[in-house]
C-alpha positions as CSV (number, residue, x, y, z in Angstrom):
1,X,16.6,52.7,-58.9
2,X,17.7,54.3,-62.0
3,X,21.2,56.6,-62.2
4,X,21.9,59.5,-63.9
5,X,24.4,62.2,-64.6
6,X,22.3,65.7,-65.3
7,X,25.2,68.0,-66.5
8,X,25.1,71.3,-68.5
9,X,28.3,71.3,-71.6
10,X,29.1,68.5,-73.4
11,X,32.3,66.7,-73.1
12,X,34.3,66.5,-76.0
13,X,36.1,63.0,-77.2
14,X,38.9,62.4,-75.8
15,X,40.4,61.1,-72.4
16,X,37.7,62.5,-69.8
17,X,35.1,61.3,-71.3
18,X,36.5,58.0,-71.5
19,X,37.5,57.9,-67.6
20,X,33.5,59.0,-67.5
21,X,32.2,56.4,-69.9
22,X,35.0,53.4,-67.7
23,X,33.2,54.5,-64.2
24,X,30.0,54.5,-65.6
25,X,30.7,50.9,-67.1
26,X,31.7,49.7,-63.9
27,X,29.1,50.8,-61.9
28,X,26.1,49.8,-64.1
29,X,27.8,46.4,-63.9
30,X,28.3,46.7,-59.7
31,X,25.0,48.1,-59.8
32,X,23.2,45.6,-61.2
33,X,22.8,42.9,-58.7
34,X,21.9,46.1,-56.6
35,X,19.2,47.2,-57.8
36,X,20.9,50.0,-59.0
37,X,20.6,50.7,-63.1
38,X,21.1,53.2,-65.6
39,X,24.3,55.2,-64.9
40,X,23.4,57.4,-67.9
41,X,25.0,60.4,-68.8
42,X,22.5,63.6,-70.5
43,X,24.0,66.4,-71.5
44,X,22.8,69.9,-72.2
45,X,23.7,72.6,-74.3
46,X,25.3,75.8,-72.4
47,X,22.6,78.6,-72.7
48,X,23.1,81.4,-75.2
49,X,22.0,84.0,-72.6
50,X,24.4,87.3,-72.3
51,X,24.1,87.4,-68.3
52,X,25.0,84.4,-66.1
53,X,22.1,84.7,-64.4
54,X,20.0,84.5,-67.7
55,X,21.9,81.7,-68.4
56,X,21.7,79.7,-65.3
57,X,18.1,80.0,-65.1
58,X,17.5,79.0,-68.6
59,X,19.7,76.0,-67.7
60,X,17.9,75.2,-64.9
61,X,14.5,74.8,-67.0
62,X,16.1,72.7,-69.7
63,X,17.0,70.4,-66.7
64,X,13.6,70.5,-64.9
65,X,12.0,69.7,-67.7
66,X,14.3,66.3,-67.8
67,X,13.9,65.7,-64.1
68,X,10.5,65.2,-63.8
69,X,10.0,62.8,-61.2
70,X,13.0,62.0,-60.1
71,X,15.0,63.3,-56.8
72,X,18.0,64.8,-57.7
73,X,21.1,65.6,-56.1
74,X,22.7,69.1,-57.1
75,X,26.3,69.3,-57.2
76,X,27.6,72.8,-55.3
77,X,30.6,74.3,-54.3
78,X,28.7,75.5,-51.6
79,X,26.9,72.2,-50.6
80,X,27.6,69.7,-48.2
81,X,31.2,67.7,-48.3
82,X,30.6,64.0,-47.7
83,X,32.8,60.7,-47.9
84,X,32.3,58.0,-50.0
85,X,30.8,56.1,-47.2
86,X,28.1,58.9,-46.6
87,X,27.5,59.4,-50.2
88,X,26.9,55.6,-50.5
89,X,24.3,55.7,-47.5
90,X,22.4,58.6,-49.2
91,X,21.9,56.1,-52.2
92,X,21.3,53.1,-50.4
93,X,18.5,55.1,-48.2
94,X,16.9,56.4,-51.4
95,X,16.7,53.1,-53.0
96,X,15.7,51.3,-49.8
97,X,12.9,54.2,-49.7
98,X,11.7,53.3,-53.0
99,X,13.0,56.3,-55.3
100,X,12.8,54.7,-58.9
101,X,15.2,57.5,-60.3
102,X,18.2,59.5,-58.8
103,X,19.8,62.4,-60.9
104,X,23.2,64.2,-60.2
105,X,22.7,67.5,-62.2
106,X,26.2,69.5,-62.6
107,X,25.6,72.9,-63.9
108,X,27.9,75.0,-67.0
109,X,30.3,77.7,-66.3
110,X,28.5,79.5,-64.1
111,X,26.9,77.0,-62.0
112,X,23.1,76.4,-61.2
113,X,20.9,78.8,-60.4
114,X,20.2,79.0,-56.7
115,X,16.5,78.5,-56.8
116,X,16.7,75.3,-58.9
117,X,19.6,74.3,-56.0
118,X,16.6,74.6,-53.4
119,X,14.9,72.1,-55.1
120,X,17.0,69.6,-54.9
121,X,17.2,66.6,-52.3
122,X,20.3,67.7,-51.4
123,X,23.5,69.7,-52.2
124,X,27.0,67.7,-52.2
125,X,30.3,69.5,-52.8
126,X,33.7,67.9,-53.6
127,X,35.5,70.1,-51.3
128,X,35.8,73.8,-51.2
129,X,37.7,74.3,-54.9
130,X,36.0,75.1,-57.8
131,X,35.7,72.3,-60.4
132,X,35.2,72.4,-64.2
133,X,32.5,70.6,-64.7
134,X,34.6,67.9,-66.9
135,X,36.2,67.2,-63.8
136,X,33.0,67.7,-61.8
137,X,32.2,64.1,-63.7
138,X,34.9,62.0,-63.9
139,X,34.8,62.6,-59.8
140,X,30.9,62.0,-59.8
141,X,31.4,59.0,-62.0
142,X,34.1,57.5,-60.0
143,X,32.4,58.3,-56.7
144,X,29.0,56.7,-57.9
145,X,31.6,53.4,-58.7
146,X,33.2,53.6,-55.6
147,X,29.2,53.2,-54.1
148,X,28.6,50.5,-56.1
149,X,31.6,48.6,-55.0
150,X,31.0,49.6,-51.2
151,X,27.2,48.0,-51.5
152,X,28.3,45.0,-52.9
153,X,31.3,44.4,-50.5
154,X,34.0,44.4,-53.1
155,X,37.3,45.7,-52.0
156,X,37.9,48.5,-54.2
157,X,37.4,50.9,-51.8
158,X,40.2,50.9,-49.6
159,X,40.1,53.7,-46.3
């Protein structure tokens, strides 16, 4: 099954997107005698759009048009709060399944447009706070590490 990292802004050079690019490293290399590839990152430009709405919603078709076949997973504020443990599960089921691509889509400033939410496999939070979504990825990208590590047994994650 292929990762991938669905997220509106780009992230500038510099130290986050380093700690995104080292995760990402080390779970495509975890990953790989999972059966568990890609660990891509695509980035879209912020819509131009005066209202947030607007802008969300033009986001959201920029993103669909990516998607295509593949489940994704929507990052909320309002969606569910799991553990590493339950987030790993959710992947392992989906692979086990057969999904052949799973896409974590983190929206701009204004987050993603509620109907494209409802589309999603599911909604995940990382707690109640609001996160820029810079941050938003060096979590995801460490969190989809820390599921590689708990498939394959190595002791990383420590709870």
């Amino acid at each position: 099954m292929k990762v991938e990292i669905l997220a509106v802004g780009r992230l500038k050079e510099g130290p986050e997107r380093e700690l995104v690019n080292r995760y990402l490293t080390r779970a495509r290399d975890q990953g790989r005698g999972l059966a568990v590839t890609g660990f891509d990152v695509v980035e879209f430009a912020e819509s131009r759009a005066t209202r947030p709405q607007d802008r969300k919603i033009e986001e959201a078709h920029m993103i669909r048009q990516r998607l295509s076949d593949s489940v994704f997973v929507a990052l909320d504020a309002k969606g569910q709060v799991l553990d590493s443990e339950a987030m790993t599960k959710k992947i392992q089921v989906l692979r086990d399944n057969g999904s052949r691509s799973l896409s974590f889509v983190i929206g701009g400033a204004d987050g993603l447009d509620p109907d494209f939410v409802k589309e999603a496999q599911s909604v995940i939070a990382f707690g109640a706070v609001t996160l820029p979504h810079q941050l938003a990825r060096i979590i995801l990208a460490e969190q989809l590490y820390r599921s590689m590590t708990l498939m394959s047994g190595h002791p990383y994650h420590r709870a």
